[in-house]
C-alpha positions in Angstrom: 121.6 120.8 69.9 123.7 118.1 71.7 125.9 115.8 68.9 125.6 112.5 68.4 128.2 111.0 70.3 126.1 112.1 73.6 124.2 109.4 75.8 120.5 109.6 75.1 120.3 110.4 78.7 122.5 112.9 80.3 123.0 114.1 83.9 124.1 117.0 85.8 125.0 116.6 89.6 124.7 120.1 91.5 122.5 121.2 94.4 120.0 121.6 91.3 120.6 118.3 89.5 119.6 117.8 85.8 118.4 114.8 83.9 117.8 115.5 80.7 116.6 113.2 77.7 118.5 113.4 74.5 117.2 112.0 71.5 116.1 115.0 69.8 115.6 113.0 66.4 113.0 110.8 67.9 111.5 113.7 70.1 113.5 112.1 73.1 112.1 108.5 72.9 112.9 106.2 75.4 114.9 103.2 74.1 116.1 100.5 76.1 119.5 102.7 77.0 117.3 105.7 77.9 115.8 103.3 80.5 118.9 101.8 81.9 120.9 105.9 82.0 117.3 106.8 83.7 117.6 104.2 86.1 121.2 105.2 86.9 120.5 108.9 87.0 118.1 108.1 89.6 120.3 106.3 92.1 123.0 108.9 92.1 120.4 112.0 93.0 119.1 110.3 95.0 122.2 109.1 96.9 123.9 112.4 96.8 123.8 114.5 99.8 124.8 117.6 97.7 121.9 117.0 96.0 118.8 118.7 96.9 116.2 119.0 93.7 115.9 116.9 90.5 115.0 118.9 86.6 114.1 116.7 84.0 113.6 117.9 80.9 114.3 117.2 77.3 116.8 118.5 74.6 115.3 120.1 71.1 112.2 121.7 72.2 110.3 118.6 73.5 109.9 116.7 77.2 109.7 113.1 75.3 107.6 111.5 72.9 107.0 108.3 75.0 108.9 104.6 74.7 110.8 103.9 71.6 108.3 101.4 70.3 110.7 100.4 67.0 110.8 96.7 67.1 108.5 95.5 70.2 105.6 94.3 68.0 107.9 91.5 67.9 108.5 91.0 71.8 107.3 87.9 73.1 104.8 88.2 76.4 107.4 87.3 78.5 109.9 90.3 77.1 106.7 92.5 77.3 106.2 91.7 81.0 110.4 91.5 81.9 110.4 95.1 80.0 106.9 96.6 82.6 108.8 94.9 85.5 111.7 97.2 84.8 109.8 100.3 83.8 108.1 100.0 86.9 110.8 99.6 89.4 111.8 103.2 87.4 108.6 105.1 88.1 108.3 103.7 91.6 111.8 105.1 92.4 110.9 108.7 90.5 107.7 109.0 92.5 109.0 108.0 95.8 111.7 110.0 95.5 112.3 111.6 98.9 113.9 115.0 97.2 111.9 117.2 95.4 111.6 116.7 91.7 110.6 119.1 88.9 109.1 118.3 85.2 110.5 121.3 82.8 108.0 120.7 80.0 108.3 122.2 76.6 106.9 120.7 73.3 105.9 117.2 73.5 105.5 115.3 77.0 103.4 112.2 75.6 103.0 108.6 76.5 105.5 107.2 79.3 106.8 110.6 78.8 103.5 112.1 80.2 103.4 109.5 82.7 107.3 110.3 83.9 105.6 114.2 84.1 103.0 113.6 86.2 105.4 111.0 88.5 107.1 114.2 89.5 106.5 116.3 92.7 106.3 119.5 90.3 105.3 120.5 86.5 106.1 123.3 85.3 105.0 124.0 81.2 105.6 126.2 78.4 102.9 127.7 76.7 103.5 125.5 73.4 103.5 121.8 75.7 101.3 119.5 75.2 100.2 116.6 77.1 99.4 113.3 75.8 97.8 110.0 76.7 98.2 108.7 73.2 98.2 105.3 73.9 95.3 104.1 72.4 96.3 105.6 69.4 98.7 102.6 68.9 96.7 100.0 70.3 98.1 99.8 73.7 97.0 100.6 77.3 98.2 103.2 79.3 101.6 102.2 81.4 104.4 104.1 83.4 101.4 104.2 86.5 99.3 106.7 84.5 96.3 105.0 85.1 96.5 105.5 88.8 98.1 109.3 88.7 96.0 110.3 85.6 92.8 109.9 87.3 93.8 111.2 91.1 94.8 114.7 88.7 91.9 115.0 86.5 89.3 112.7 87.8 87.8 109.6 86.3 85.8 110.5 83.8 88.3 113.2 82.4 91.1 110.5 82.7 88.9 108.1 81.1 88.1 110.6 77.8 91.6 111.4 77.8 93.1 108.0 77.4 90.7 106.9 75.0 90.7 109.7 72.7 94.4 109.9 72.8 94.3 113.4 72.6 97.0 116.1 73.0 96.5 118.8 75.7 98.1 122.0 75.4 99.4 124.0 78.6 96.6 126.5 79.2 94.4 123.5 79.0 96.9 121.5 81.4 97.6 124.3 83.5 93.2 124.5 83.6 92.7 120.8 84.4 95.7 120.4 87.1 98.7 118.5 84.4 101.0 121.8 85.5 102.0 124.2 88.3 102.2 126.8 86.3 102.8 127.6 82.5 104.7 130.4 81.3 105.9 131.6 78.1 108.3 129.8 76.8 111.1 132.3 76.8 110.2 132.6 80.6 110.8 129.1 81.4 114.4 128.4 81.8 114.0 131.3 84.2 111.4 130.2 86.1 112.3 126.6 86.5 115.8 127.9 87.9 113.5 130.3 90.4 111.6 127.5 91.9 114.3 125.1 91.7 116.2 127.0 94.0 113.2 127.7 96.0 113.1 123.5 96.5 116.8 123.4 97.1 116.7 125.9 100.0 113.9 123.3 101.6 115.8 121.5 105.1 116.0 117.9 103.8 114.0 116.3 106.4 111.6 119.1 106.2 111.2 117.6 102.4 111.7 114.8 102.4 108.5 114.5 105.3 106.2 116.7 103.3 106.3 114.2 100.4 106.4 111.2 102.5 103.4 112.3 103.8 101.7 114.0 101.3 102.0 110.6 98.9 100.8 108.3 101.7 98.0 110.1 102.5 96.1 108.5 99.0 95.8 105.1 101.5 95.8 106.4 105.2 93.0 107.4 107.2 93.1 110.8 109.0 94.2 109.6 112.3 96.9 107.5 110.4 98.0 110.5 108.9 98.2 112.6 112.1 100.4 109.7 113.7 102.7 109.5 110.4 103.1 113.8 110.8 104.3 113.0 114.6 106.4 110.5 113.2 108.1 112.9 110.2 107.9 116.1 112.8 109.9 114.2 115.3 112.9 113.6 112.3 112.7 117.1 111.2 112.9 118.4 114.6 116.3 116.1 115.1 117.8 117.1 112.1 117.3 120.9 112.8 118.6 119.7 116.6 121.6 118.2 114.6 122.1 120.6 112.6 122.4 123.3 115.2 124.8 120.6 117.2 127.2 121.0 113.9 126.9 124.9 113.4 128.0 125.6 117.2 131.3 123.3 117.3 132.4 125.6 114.2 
């Protein structure tokens, strides 16, 4: 368990980079710092060249509970829509992200929390996670770009039952509807996150960063578009590798 004087996110560099949240006492609740470290976190990965794969997880057996919610039945409409404004700029950057990024799930990933899951390129579950759209439960809507990744997942109607109803998931039944990669026992997962993280990391960066270029684009392109966008991202691999190569014989 991390003490108190930690930040309530902290991050890793490495080849492997970790973000993980850290407000175990809250189930790793985003509060307004959470957002800001986030945000930070996110601009060094992905300006690091060392840097090849993102983890985010969370500290004291859960992913995260959601947005610390303590005090914003107060906000004003304008601080409601300042706060989305800046949410969203977050998510956007997460699921654009032109490095490969893994969700380490264990206990609780619910609200935003679920929605910062599914905004990542890879999910990988314990056995005890559960999922959870449990918005409704306290009168709001669904945020953090769930709407639109919730559905493309689990389909409309599934997305719709799940929202409403607020309900938890657990990982067999996330692993059944598409939430998660995989789900493993959860003395297996530290393992097997480390396996597949390394897995990513040996990915040529142009190689990944194409595949999920092209891969997220594809939800608004038509099929010729795509094939002219693959020409496009085969013709930067192909000068990287030549690059590359350049490097390795002046050595």
């Amino acid at each position: 368990m991390p003490n108190s004087d930690e930040p309530p996110v902290l991050y890793r560099p490495g080849r492997t980079a970790r973000l993980v949240f850290n407000r175990p006492r809250v189930k790793n609740a985003l509060d307004s710092e959470s957002w800001t470290l986030l945000a930070d976190a996110l601009e060094r990965f992905e300006k690091d060249p060392e840097s090849r794969v993102l983890v985010l997880s969370g500290t004291g057996g859960d992913f995260s509970s959601g947005a610390d919610l303590s005090g914003n039945i107060n906000a004003s409409s304008e601080q409601v829509s300042a706060k989305m404004r800046e949410v969203a700029a977050i998510i956007v950057r997460l699921h654009t992200m032109p490095k490969p990024t893994v969700a380490k799930i264990d206990g609780v990933a619910a609200g935003v929390g679920m929605s910062l899951a599914l905004g990542c390129d890879i999910i990988i579950a314990s056995d005890r996670a559960r999922f959870g759209a449990v918005f409704s439960r306290v009168g709001l809507a669904p945020d953090g770009g769930l709407s639109w990744l919730l559905p493309r997942v689990v389909g409309s109607h599934k997305a719709k039952e799940l929202t409403l109803l607020g309900r938890l998931v657990d990982g067999p039944e996330a692993r059944d509807l598409g939430l998660a990669n995989l789900v493993v026992p959860v003395d297996e997962l530290d393992a097997v996150v480390d396996d597949w993280s390394e897995r990513l990391a040996a990915c040529a960066p142009a190689a990944a960063e194409g595949t999920l270029g092209l891969i997220d684009a594809s939800w608004n392109t038509t099929f010729t578009e795509a094939l002219d966008n693959e020409a496009v991202a085969q013709r930067r691999a192909v000068a990287a590798l030549r690059e590359q190569k350049i490097r390795a014989d002046e050595r």
